[in-house]
N, C-alpha and C positions, 0 to 999 in steps of 0.2 A: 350876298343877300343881307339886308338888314333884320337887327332882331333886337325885340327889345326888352327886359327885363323890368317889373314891377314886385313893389314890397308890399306885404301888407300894409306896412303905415305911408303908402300912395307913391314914396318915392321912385322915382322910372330912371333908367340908365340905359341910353341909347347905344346899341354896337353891331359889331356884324354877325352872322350865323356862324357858326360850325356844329359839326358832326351832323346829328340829323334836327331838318328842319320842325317836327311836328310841336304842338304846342303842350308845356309841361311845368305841372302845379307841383309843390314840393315844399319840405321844410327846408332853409335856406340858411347854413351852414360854413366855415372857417376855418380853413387850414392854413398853417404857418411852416409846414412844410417846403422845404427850397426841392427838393428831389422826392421818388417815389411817386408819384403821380399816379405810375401803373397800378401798384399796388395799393395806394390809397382805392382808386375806381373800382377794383377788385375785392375791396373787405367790404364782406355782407352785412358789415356793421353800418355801414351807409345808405342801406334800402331806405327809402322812406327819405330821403335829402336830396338836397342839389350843392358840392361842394363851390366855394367860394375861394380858389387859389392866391394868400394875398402876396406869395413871390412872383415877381413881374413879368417871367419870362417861362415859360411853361411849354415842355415837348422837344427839349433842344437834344435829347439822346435817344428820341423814338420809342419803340415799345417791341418786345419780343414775348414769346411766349412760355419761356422762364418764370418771368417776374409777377404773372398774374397769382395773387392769394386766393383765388377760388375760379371754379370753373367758367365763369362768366362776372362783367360788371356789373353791379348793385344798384351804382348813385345814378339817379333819376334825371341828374342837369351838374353842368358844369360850369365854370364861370372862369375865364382870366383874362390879365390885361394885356399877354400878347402870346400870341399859339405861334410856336416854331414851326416853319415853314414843313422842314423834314429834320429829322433825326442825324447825327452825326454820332456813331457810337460802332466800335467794333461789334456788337453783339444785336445793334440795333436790326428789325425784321419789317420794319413799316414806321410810318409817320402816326399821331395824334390821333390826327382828325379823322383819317382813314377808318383809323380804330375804334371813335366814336360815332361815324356814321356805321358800319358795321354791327355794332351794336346797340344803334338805337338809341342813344345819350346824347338828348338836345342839347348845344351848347351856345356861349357868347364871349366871344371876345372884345376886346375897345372897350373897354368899363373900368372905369376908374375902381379898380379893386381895394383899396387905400380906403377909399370914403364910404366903399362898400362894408370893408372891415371895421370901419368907425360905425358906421350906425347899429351895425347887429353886436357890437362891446358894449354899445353905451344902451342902446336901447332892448337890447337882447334879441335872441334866436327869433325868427320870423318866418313867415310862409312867405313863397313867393312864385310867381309868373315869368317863363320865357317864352315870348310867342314871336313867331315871322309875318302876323297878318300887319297888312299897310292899315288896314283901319278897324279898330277894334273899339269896343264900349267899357272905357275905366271903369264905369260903375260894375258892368255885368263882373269883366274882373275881378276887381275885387270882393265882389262878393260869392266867386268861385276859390282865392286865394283865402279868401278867410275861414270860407267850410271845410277846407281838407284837413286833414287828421292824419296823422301814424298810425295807423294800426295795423295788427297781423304780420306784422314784418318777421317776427320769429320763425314762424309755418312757412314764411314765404320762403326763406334763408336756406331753414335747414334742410338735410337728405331727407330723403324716401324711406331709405332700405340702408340696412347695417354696411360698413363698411369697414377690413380689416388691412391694416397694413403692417409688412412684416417688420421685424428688428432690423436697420442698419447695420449693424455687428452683432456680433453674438447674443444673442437672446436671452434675458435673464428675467424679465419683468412683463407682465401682462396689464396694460392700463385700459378703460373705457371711457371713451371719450364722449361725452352730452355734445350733443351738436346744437347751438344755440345760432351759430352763424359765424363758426370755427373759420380760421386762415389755414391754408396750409402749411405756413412753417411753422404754427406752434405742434402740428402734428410732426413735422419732420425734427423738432427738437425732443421729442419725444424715442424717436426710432433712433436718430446717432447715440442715444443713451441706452442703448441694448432693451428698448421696449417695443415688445406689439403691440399694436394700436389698434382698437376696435371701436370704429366711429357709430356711433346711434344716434336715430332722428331725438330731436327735441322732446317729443312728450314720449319716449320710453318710461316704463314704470321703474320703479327702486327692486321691486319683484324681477323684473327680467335682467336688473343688473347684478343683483348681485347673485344670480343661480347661474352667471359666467362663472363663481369663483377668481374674479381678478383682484391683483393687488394693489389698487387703486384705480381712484377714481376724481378724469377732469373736466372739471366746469369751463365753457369755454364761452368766447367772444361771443355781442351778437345785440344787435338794433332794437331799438323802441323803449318806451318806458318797462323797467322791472316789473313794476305792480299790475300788470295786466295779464303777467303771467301764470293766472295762481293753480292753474292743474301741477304747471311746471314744478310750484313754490312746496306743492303740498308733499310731493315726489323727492325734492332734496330735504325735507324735514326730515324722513322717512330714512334716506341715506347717511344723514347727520348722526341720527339716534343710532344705525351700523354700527357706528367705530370704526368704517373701512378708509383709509388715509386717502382726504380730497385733495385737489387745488384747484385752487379761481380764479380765474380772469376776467376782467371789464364785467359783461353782463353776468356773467358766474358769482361772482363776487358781491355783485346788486344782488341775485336772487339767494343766495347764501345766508347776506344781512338780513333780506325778508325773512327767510324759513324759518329765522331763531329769534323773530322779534323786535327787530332794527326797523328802520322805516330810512327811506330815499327819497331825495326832491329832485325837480330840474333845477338845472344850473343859469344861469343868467345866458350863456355863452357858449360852455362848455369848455373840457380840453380836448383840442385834435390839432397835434401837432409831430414834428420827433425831436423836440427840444425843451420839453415841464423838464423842470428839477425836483428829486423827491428826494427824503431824508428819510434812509432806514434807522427807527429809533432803535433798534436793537443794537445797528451795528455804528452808529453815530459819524455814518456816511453819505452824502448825496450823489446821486446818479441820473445820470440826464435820462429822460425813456420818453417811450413813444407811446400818445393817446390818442384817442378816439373814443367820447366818452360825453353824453349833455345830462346823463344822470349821477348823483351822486349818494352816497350812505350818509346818514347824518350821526354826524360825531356823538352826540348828547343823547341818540336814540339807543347806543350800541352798551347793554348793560354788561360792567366790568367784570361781572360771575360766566358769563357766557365769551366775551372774545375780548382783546386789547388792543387799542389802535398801533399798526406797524411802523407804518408809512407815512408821512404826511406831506402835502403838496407845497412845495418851499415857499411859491409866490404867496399863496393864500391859507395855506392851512387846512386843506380839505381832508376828508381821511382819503389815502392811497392804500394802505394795506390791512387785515386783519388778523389779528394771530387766537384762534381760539383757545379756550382754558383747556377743551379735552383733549389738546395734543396732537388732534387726527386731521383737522382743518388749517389751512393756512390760506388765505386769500389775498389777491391786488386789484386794483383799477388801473393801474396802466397795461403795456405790453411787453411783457419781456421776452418773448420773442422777434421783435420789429429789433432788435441789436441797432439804434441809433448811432452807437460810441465807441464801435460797431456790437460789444457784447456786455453790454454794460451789466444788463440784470439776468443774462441766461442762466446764470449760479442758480435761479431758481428754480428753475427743473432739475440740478444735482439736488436741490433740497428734498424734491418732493421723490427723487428717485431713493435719498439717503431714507428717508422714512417710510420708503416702502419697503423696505430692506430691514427692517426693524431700528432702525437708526435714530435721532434726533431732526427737527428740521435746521 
């Protein structure tokens, strides 16, 4: 079936359908990812997109149900320039497409992903259209593609109802986890480090967290602009002024900056990839990690009495990490969980487990 793709700034790219044929308005997004696919579809840090794959060759090891980061896929549409027929992988349980029609994620294949990836660098992140109708009205399009918005993606992402997972090995630590639109494996790196994990919906109060009595507390992943979050914002203030040893990740990290006075912009592009280079200034090392990420802290906004830039994005200079003055905070924008290189930045959960331990980070 044919299907065809439209940009906000009018451009159309003619291809075939996969997964499910219905029509799907979305912000329209780029990964430079070669592998993970599954798990890309699955980070709920995606709600609210349609990925744009710009490796050429997408779905050639299939999909199992292992490798999903959360209970279901997030991303709204899909895009690449050739869908693997069927998987070829010992561990493989189904094909791609299969998987996308099953769930509902309109997609397109035959698109020059290359020129796709060029116009949303140069001209930045853009809304866009996938439809299968033979004949449709550009104009109404577009101006159905230019009124959608992101919003509420948070609420969307996160759980319901608390959720507690036990220590991997021997139990030593008791952490609580903000569900902002968490992955599973930052929780499971959590538990091979002898912690319980008790996952809470996004807008729990800083009152119901800390009368668990735990010894820290994670900020975790999770879609949409920071600054729309501000019941969320007013809640990590709250936990800031605790003293109870945090850590942050991608959206954690954005709402962290807010809480203490930082301010965040969109990015031209963003990073979502498993190949940024970042430069920990602490340790005057670079390590490849994986993003997913179109907001960012602004360097200039973040006053030196309150936190110090960690991190920074080697290509550009963005800030990646921040180390606060009071000791008890330590935040990143990338994933150190997604192990790229394969474990390039996991060191940072022994960090946060050294400091809850009464240690240094």
């Amino acid at each position: 079936m044919k299907a065809t793709l439209i940009l906000e700034n009018g451009s159309v790219f003619q291809g075939q359908s996969i997964g499910a044929a219905d029509e799907r308005v979305c912000e329209m997004v780029f990964n430079t990812s070669m592998v993970g696919y599954q798990e890309i579809l699955t980070d709920p840090s995606y709600a609210g997109q349609g990925i744009v794959m710009s490796y050429p060759l997408i779905g050639n090891y299939g999909v199992n149900h292992e490798d999903n980061e959360s209970s279901r896929p997030w991303a709204e549409a899909f895009v690449v320039r050739h869908l693997s027929r069927r998987g070829s992988n010992f561990r493989c349980e189904g094909d791609l497409d299969d998987y996308l029609k099953t769930n509902g994620i309109t997609g397109i294949q035959g698109v020059d992903t290359r020129a796709l990836t060029r116009i949303l660098r140069s001209q930045g992140t853009m809304n866009g259209m996938i439809t299968c109708a033979e004949d449709f009205s550009m104009e109404e399009a577009l101006e159905k593609i230019r009124a959608y918005r992101v919003r509420g993606t948070v609420e969307r992402v996160s759980r319901k109802e608390v959720q507690v997972y036990p220590a991997l090995k021997r139990q030593k630590l008791r952490v609580a986890l903000m569900d902002f639109g968490v992955k599973e494996n930052m929780i499971r790196c959590l538990q091979e480090r002898g912690c319980e994990v008790t996952v809470f919906p996004a807008h729990t109060t800083c009152v119901e967290i800390l009368a668990g009595n735990f010894d820290g507390v994670m900020l975790s992943n999770g879609p949409g602009d920071p600054a729309d979050n501000k019941a969320i914002i007013a809640e990590i203030q709250d936990l800031y002024a605790s003293g109870i040893p945090i850590f942050a990740v991608c959206l954690g990290h954005q709402l962290m900056a807010l809480a203490t006075g930082a301010q965040t912009r969109k990015m031209r592009f963003g990073h979502r990839g498993a190949n940024h280079p970042v430069k920990d200034l602490d340790a005057g090392r670079v390590f490849i990690t994986s993003q997913n990420h179109g907001y960012v802290v602004c360097a200039e906004s973040v006053d030196p009495a309150v936190a110090q830039v960690s991190h920074i994005n080697v290509n550009e200079g963005s800030v990646e990490g921040l180390r606060y003055t009071n000791g008890n905070v330590y935040t990143v924008q990338f994933h150190p969980e997604a192990s790229p290189g394969p474990k390039d930045t996991e060191h940072l959960f022994d960090r946060f487990v050294r400091r809850m331990e009464g240690g240094a980070w």
